[in-house]
C-alpha positions as CSV (number, residue, x, y, z in Angstrom):
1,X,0.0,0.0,0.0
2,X,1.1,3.9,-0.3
3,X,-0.1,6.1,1.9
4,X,-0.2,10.5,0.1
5,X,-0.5,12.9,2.7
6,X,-1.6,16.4,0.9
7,X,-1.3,19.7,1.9
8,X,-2.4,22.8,0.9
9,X,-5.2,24.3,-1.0
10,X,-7.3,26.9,0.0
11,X,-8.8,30.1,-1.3
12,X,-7.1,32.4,-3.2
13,X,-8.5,35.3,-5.6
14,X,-7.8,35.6,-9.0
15,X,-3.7,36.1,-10.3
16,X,-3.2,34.7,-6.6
17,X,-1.3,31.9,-6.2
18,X,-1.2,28.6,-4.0
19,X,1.3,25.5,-3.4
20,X,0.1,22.2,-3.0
21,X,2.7,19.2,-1.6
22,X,2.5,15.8,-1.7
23,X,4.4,12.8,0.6
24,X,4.2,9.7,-0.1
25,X,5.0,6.7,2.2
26,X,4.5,3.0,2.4
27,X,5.0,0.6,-0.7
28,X,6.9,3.7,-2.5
29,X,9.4,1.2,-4.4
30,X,9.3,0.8,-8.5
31,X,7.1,4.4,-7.9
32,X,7.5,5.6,-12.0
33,X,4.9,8.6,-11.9
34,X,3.2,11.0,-9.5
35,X,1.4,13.8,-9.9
36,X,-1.5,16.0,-9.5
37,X,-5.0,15.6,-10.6
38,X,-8.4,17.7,-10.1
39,X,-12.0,17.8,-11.0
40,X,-14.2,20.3,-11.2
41,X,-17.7,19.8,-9.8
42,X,-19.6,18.1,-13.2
43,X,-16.8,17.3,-14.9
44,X,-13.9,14.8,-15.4
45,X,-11.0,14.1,-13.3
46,X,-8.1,15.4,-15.6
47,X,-4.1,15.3,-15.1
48,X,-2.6,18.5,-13.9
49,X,0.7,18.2,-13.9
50,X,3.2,14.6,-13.4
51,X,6.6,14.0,-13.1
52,X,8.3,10.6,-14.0
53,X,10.9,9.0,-12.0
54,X,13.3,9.9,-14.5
55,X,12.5,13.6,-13.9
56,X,10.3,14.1,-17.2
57,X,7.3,16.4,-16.5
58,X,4.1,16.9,-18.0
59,X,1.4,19.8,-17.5
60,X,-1.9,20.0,-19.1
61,X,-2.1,23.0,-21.8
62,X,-4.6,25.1,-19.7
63,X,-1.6,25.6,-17.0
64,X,1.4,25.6,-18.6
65,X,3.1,28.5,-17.3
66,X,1.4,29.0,-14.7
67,X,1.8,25.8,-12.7
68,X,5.1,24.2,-11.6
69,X,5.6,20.8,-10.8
70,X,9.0,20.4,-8.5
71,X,10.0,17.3,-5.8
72,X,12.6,16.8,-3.2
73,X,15.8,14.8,-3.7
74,X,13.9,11.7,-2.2
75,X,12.0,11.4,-5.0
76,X,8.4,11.0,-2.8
77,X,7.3,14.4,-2.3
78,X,6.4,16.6,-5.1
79,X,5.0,20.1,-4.8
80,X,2.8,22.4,-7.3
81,X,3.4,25.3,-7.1
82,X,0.4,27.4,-8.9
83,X,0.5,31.0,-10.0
84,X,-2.1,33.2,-11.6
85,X,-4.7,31.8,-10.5
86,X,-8.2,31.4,-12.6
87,X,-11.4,30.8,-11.7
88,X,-11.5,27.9,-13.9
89,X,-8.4,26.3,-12.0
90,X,-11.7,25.6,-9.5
91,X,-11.6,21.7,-8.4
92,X,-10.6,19.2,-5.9
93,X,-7.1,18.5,-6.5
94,X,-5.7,14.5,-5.7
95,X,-2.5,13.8,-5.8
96,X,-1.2,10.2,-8.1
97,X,1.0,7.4,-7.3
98,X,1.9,5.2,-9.8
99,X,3.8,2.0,-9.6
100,X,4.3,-1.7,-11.5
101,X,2.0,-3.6,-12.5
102,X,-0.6,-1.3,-12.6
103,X,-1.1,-0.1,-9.3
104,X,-2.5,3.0,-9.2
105,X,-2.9,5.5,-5.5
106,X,-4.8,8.5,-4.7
107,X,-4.5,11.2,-1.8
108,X,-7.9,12.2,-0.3
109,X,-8.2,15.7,-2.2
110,X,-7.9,18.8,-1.6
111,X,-9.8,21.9,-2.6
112,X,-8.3,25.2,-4.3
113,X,-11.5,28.1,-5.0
114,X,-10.4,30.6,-6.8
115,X,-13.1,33.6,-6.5
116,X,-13.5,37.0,-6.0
């Protein structure tokens, strides 16, 4: 099992920003992707932003530069940071664990509002 401990979130007003972090613990071995996901209330859970163990990031086009994805040099915490903020960037935000074969882990979510 892995165990993500988030923290973070909150509400910010537009152009704010936030950070989000991530720790992982547990069955962390063979880990090859983390990362941030959120959903907005109706809609799909979508990828944020990921990192590979290799170092290799990814960020979906509606945040690239604005968001960035960063760890420590243990390799199982990874923070997000998130600059001008949007409205739209409204959503429950999980962090991802991936490992072999197929195992897939989720934090328990937490919320960034971005409002006036």
């Amino acid at each position: 099992q892995v165990q993500l401990v988030e923290s973070g979130g909150g509400l910010v007003q537009p152009g704010g920003s936030l950070s989000l972090s991530c720790a992982a613990s547990g069955s962390i071995f063979s880990m090859y992707f983390m990362g941030w996901y959120r959903q907005a209330p109706g809609k799909q859970r979508e990828l944020v932003a990921g990192i590979t163990d290799a170092g290799s990031t990814t960020y979906a086009d509606s945040v690239k530069g604005r968001f960035r994805l960063s760890r420590d040099s243990t390799k199982i915490t990874i923070y997000l940071q998130m600059n001008s903020l949007k409205p739209e960037d409204t959503a429950v935000y999980y962090c991802n664990f991936k490992r072999p074969p197929g195992m897939e882990y989720w934090g328990q979510g937490t919320q960034v509002t971005v409002s006036s």
